[in-house]
C-alpha positions in Angstrom: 18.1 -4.1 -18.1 16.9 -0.6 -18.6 18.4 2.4 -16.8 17.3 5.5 -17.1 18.2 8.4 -14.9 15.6 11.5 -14.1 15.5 14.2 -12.2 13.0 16.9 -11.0 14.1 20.5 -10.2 11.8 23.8 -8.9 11.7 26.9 -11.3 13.8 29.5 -9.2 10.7 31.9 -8.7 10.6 33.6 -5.4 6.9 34.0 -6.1 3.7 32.8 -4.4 2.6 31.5 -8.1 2.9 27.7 -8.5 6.1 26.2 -9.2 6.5 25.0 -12.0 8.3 21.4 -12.5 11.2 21.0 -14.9 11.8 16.6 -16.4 15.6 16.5 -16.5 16.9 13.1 -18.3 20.5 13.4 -17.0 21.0 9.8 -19.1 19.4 7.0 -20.8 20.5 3.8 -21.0 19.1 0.4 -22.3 21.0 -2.2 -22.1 18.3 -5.1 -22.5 18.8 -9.1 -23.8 18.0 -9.7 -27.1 14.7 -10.9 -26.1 13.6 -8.1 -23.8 13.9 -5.8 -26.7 12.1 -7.8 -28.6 9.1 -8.7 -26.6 9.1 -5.2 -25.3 6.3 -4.1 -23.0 3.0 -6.3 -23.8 -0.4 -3.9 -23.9 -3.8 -5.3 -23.6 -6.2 -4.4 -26.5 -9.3 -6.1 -26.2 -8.5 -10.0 -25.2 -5.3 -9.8 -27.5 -1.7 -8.8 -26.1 -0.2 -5.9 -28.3 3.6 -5.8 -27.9 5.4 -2.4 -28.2 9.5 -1.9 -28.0 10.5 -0.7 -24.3 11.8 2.6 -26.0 7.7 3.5 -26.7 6.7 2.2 -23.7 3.8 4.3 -22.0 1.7 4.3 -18.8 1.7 6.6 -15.9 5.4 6.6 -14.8 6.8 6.2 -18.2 4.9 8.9 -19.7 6.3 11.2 -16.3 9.7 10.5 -17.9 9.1 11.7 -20.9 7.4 14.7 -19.6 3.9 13.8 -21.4 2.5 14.7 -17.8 4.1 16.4 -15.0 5.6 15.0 -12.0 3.8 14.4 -9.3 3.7 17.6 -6.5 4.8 15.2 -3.7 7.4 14.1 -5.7 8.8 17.8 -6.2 8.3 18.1 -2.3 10.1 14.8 -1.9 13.3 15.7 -3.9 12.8 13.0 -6.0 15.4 11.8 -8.2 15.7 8.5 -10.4 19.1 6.8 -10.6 18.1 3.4 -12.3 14.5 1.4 -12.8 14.7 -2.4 -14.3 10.8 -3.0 -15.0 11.9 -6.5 -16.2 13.0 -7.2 -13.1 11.0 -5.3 -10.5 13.6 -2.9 -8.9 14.6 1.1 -8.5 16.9 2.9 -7.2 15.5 6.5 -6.7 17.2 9.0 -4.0 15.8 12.1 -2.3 17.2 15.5 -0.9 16.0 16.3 2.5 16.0 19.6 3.3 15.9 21.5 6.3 12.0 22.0 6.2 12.2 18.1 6.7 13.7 18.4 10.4 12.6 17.8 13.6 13.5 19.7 16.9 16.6 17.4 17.0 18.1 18.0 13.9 16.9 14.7 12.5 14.7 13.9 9.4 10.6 13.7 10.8 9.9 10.1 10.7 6.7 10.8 8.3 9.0 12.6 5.4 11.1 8.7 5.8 7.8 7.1 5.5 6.9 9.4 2.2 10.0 8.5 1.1 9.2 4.8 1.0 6.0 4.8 -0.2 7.9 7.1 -3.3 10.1 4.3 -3.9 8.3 0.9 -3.4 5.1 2.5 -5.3 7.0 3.6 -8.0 8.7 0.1 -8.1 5.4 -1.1 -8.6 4.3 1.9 -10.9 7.2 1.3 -13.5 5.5 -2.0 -14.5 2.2 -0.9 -15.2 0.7 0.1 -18.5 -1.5 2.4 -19.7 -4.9 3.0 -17.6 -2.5 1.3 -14.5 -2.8 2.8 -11.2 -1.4 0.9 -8.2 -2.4 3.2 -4.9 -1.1 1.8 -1.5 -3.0 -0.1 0.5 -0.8 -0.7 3.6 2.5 0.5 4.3 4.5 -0.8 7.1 7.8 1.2 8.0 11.0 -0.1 10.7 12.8 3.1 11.6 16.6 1.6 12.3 18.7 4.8 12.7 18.1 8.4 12.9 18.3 10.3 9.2 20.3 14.0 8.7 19.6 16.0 6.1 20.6 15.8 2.6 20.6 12.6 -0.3 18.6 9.8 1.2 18.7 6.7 -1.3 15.7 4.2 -1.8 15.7 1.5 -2.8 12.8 -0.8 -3.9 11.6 -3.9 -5.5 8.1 -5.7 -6.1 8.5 -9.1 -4.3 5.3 -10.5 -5.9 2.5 -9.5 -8.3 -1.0 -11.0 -9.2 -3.4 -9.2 -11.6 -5.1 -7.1 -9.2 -2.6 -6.8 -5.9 1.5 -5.8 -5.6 3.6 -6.8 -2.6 6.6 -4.6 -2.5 9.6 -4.3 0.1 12.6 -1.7 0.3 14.7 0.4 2.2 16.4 3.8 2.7 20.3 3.8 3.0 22.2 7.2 3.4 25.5 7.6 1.8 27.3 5.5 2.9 25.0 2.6 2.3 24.0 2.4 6.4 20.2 1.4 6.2 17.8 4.1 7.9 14.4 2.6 7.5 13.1 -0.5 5.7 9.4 -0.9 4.5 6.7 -3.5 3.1 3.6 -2.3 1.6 0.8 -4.0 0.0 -0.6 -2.1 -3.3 -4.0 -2.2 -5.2 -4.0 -2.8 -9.3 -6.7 -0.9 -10.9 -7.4 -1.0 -14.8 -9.7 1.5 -16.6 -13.0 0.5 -17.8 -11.6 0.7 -21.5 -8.2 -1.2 -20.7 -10.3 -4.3 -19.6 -10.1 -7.8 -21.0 -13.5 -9.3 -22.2 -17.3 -8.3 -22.7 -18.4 -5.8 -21.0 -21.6 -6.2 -18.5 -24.3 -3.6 -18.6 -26.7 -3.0 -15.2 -28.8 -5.5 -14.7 -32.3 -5.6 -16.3 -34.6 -6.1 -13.5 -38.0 -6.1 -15.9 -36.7 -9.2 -17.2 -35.4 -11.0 -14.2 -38.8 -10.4 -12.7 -40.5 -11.6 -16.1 -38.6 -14.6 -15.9 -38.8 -15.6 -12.3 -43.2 -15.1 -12.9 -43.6 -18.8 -14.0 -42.5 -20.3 -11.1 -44.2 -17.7 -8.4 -47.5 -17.9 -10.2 -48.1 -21.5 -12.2 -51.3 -21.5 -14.8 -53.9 -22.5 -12.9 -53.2 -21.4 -9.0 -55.5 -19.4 -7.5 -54.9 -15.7 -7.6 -56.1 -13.1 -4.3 -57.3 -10.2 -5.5 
């Protein structure tokens, strides 16, 4: 199992300038079977699998953790906080401070910052098993809103319930402290891979002189008469 726990903070400017984002790593821990560290996560180069230990691991949300890019701007928005991610097994645990710009005209969290919220957790479920030229953008998300949220730590959870090459079905929920579920989500996610992360020969546009060329024969045989 590997656990690793993030965080991301605001720069305490009071200026209009952009805010810059600070990667915390509060701790790391890996904790993995013998055989998880050594398979590590598998890359595609070419048609052959490369395998790297999970400690070098990159793609889009590992690379976030190590601060080789920034963190998203919704996740900055979002409060978004890592407590534990198990690629092996499909599953974070991330949690979020809603803040008072969150509320509604009742006190309660806005339904839409909830939904945000999910799609933060179950995408970057999904997310933490890519590799490098991944991306994995939602292509349905379906949210159950079971009890009104306050402000403060909201924890998600989420979990990818099944993946094929090219499609991610995730499911997960948001609990508040005390582990009393507030909203539960499904979403369905699209696998993309970058041109030069793909397996196999790569196809050119088609070459219409020759199709045409080739196709002559059999429109015009040797010997049929021709109009002019």
């Amino acid at each position: 199992m590997t656990t690793v726990r993030a965080s991301v903070t605001r720069s305490p400017s009071k200026t209009r300038t952009p805010v810059s984002a600070v990667l915390v790593i509060t701790s790391a821990k890996l904790a993995l079977p013998a055989a998880s560290r050594q398979l590590g996560a598998a890359e595609l180069s070419g048609c052959a699998v490369k395998v790297r230990p999970v400690q070098q691991r990159t793609g889009p949300f590992w690379d976030f953790l190590a601060g080789r890019v920034p963190p998203p701007p919704a996740a900055r928005t979002l409060g978004w906080e890592l407590e534990s991610v198990e690629p092996e097994a499909g599953t974070i645990a991330v949690r979020f401070t809603a803040g008072p710009e969150f509320l509604n005209p009742w006190g309660k969290v806005q339904g839409g910052f909830l939904a945000a919220m999910l799609d933060d957790t179950l995408g970057a479920a999904l997310v933490a098993t890519l590799g490098p030229g991944e991306s994995a953008p939602t292509l349905e998300l379906k949210v159950n809103y079971l009890r009104p949220a306050g402000p403060g730590v909201l924890h998600g959870r989420g979990r990818v319930v099944h993946r094929t090459g090219s499609t991610g079905f995730l499911a997960g929920e948001l609990v508040d402290d005390e582990g009393r579920e507030l909203a539960t989500a499904t979403a369905t996610a699209r696998i993309f891979r970058s041109r030069q992360f793909r397996c196999g020969p790569r196809r050119g546009p088609p070459n219409l002189e020759a199709m045409i060329t080739g196709m002559a024969p059999s429109l015009a045989r040797k010997g049929d008469p021709v109009d002019d």
